[in-house]
C-alpha positions in Angstrom: 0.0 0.0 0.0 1.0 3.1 -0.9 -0.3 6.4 1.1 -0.8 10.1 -0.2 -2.3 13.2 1.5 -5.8 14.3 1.2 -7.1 17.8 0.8 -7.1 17.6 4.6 -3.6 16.1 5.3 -4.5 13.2 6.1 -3.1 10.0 5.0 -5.0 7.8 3.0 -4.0 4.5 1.7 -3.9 3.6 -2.3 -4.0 0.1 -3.8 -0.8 -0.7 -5.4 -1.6 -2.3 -9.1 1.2 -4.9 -8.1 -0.8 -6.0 -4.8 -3.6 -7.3 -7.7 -0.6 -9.0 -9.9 0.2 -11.1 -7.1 -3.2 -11.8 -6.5 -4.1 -12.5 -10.4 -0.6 -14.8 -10.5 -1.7 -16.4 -7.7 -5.1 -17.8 -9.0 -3.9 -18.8 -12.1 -1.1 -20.9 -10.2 -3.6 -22.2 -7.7 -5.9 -23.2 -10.7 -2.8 -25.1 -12.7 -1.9 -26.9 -9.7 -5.7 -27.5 -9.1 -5.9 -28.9 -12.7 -2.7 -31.0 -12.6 -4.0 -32.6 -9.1 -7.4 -33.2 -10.5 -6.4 -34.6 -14.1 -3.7 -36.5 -12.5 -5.7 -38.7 -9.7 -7.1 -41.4 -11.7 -8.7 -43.7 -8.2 -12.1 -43.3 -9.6 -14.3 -43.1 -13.0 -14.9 -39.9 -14.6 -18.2 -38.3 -14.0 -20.4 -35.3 -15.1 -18.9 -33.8 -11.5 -15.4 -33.9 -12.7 -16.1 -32.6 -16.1 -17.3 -29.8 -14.5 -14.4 -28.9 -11.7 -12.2 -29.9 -14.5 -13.4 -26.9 -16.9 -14.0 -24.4 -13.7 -10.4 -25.0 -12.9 -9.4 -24.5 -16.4 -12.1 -21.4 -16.9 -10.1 -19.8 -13.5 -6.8 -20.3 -15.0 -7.4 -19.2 -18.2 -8.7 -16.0 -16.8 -5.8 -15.6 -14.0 -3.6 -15.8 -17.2 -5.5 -13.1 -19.4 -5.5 -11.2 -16.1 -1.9 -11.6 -15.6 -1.0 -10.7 -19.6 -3.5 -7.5 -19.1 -1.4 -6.2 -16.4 1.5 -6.2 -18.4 0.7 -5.5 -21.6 -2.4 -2.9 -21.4 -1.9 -1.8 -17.7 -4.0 1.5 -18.0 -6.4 -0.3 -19.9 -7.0 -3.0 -17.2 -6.2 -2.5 -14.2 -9.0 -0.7 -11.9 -10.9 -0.6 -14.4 -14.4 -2.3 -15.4 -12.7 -4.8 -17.3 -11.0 -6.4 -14.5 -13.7 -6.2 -12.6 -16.4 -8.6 -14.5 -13.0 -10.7 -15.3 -12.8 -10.8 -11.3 -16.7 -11.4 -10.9 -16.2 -14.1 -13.5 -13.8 -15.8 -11.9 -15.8 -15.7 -8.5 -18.7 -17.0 -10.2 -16.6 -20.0 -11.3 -14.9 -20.3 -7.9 -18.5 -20.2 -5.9 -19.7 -22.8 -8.5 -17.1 -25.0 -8.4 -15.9 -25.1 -4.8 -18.8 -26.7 -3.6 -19.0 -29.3 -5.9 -15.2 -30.0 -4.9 -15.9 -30.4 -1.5 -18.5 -32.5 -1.7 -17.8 -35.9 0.2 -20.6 -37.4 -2.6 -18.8 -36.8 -5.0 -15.0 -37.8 -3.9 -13.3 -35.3 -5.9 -11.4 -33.5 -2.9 -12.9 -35.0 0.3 -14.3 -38.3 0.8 -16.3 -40.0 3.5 -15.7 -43.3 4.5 -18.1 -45.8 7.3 -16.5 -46.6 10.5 -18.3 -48.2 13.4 -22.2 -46.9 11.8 -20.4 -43.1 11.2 -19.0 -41.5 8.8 -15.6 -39.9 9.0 -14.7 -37.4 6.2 -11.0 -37.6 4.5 -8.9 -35.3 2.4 -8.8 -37.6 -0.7 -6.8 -35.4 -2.9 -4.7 -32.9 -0.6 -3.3 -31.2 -3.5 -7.1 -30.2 -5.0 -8.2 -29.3 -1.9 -5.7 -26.9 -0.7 -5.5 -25.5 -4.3 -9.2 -25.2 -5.0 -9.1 -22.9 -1.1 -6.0 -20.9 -2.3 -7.8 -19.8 -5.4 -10.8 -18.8 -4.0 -8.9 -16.8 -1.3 -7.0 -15.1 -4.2 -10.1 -14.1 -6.1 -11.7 -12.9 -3.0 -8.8 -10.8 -2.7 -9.3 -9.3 -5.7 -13.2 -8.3 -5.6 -12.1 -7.1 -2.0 -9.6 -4.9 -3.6 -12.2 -4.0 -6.1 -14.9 -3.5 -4.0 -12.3 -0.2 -2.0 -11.5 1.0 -4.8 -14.8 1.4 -5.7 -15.7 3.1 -2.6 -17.2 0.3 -0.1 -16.1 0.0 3.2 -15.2 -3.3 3.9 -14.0 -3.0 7.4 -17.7 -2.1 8.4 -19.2 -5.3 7.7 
């Protein structure tokens, strides 16, 4: 964060571009390694379910990269600006979408549930996807958060 004076001399903090970057580079690396973990766990048969956290994954990385490319190549274009937004909203649609159906012990993707002694007991199945699938959703809800100041809200009275 960088800070500059008001009218009124007071400080008030600005958004670095770079602190979005990081952000953007970390979704799309969260997404790849979310991919590669998903694709590369073969202990069951290939349902409608991975089809689709397979192409969210894929959707999320696509856009961290565009996101990534934007920043460097058409910077005043991009960042802060409406653009980035909906390709943040986007990726947040994807990411509320998809994380659900990752999680889900039904569907053994990322967490698993097994019968011991007439319970069930939940299990990381794929550590890798689940960790992965969390990181990227915490990076996307960076951005919106970043967003969502520089577009005026206050987020620290909610």
């Amino acid at each position: 964060m960088m800070s500059s004076a008001d009218d009124q001399g007071q400080e008030k903090q600005v958004d670095e571009p770079e602190n979005r970057l990081v952000a953007w580079i970390s979704l799309m690396v969260f997404s790849a390694i979310a991919i590669g973990a998903h694709i590369s766990w073969d202990a069951y048969d290939i349902d409608s379910a991975d089809k689709y956290v397979t192409a969210c994954t894929c959707i999320s990385m696509i856009l961290g990269f565009l996101a990534v490319v934007a920043h460097m190549v058409a910077n005043e274009a991009f960042v802060g600006k409406k653009t980035e937004s909906a390709v943040a909203a986007l990726a947040m649609i994807f990411w509320i979408a998809g994380l659900p159906v990752i999680m889900n012990p039904n569907n053994a993707i990322a967490v698993g549930k097994a019968a011991v002694d007439d319970t069930y007991v939940f299990t990381i199945l794929n550590a890798n996807l689940y960790f992965m699938a969390w990181g990227a959703f915490l990076s996307i809800v960076y951005i919106i958060g970043h967003h969502a100041k520089d577009y005026g809200h206050d987020l620290s009275k909610i």
